[in-house]
C-alpha positions in Angstrom: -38.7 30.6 1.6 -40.1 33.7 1.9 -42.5 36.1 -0.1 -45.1 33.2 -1.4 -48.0 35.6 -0.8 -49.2 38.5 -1.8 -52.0 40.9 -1.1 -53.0 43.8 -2.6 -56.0 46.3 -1.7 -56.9 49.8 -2.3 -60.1 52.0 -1.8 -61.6 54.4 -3.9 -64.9 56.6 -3.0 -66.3 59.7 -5.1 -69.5 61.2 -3.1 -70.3 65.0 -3.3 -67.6 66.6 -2.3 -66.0 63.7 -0.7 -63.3 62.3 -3.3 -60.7 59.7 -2.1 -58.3 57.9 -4.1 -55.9 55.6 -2.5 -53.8 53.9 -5.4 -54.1 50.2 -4.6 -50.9 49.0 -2.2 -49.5 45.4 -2.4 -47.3 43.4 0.3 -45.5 40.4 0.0 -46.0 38.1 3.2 -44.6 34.5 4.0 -46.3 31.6 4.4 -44.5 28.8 6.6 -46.7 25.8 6.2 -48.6 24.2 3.4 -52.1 24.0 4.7 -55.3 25.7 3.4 -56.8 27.2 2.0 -59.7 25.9 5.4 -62.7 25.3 6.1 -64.0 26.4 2.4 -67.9 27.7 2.1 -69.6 27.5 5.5 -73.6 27.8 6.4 -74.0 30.3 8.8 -76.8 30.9 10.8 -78.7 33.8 12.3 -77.1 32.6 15.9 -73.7 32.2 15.0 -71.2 29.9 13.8 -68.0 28.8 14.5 -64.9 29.0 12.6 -63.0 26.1 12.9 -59.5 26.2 12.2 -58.2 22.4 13.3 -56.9 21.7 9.6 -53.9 23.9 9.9 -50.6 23.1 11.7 -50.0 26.8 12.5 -52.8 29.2 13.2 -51.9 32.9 12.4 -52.0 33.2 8.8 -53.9 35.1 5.6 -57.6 34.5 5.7 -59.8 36.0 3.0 -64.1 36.2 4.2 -66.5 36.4 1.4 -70.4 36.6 1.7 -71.9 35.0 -0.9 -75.3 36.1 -0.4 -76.9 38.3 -2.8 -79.0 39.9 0.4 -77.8 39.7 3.9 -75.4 40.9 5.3 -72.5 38.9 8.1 -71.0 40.3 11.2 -67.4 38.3 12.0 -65.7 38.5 15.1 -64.6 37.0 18.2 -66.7 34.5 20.5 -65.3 33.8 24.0 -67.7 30.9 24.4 -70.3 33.7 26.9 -69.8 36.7 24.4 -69.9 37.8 20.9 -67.3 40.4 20.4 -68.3 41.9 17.0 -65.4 43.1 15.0 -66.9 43.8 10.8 -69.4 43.1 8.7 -69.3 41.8 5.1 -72.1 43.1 3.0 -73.8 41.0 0.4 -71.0 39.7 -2.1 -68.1 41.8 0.0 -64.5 40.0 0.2 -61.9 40.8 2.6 -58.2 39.4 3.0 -56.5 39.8 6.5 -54.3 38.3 9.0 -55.7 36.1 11.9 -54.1 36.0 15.3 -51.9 33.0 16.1 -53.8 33.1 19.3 -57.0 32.0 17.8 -58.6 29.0 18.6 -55.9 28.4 21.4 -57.7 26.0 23.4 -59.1 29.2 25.6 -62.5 29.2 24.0 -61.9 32.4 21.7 -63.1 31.4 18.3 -63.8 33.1 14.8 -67.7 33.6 14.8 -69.6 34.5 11.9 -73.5 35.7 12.6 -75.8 35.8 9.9 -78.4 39.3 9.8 -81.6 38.4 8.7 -81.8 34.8 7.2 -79.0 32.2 7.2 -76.5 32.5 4.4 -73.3 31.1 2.9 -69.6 32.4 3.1 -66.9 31.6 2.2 -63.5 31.4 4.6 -60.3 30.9 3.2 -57.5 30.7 6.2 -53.9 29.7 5.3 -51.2 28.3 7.5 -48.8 31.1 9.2 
C-alpha cells in the first residue's frame, strides 16, 4: 500500500512589518510496517536522555516530539555516545512531526537525545515504522 500517512504544516507570523503567510501544505507518505506509534511519554532529564527506538522493525519513519511542559523548554538531537550534537528545541507545549533517519540507532552509538533546560520534564515521542 501506499499513502497511509499524511502530514500537514504551515507557518504563519504577523510582527511589525514582518507579515508571512504560508498556506498550510500537506503530503501523503507510506508507511511499510505496522509498529508505533514508540516509546510514548518519556521523562527527560536535565542531562539527557535516550530515545530508544528497539520496538520498531524498520527505523526511518514519521516521528512527531511534543513537550508537554508548561515551562521548559527541550533541545533534541543527535548523541554519538562522547557528543551531544544539538539539532531543535521544542518550547513549552510545541509539537513537531518529521522524518527520522533510517540510520538511527544503527548499532554505531548515534541515538535520538532529548536534554531538558532547566528542570526535568515530560515529552512525548511518537516514532512510526518506515
Amino acid at each position: 500500500m501506499a499513502n497511509e500517512a499524511r502530514v500537514t504544516s504551515g507557518i504563519n507570523i504577523s510582527k511589525g512589518y514582518l507579515v508571512y503567510d504560508a498556506k498550510p501544505a500537506s503530503f501523503v507518505a507510506a508507511v511499510a510496517g505496522v509498529k508505533g506509534p514508540t516509546p510514548g511519554q518519556l521523562a527527560v532529564s536535565t542531562s539527557g536522555t535516550d530515545v530508544s527506538f528497539a520496538q520498531l522493525a524498520s527505523p526511518g519513519g514519521l516521528c512527531r516530539l511534543m513537550n508537554l511542559d508548561a515551562t521548559n523548554y527541550v533541545t533534541y538531537g543527535i548523541w554519538t555516545g562522547a557528543t551531544f550534537c544539538q539539532l531543535g528545541e521544542l518550547l513549552p507545549g510545541e509539537s513537531y512531526v518529521l522524518r527520522l533517519s533510517r540510520g538511527l540507532g544503527d548499532g554505531a552509538g548515534h541515538t535520538l537525545r532529548l536534554k531538558a533546560n532547566a528542570a526535568a520534564c515530560n515529552c512525548l515521542v511518537e516514532a512510526f515504522d518506515k
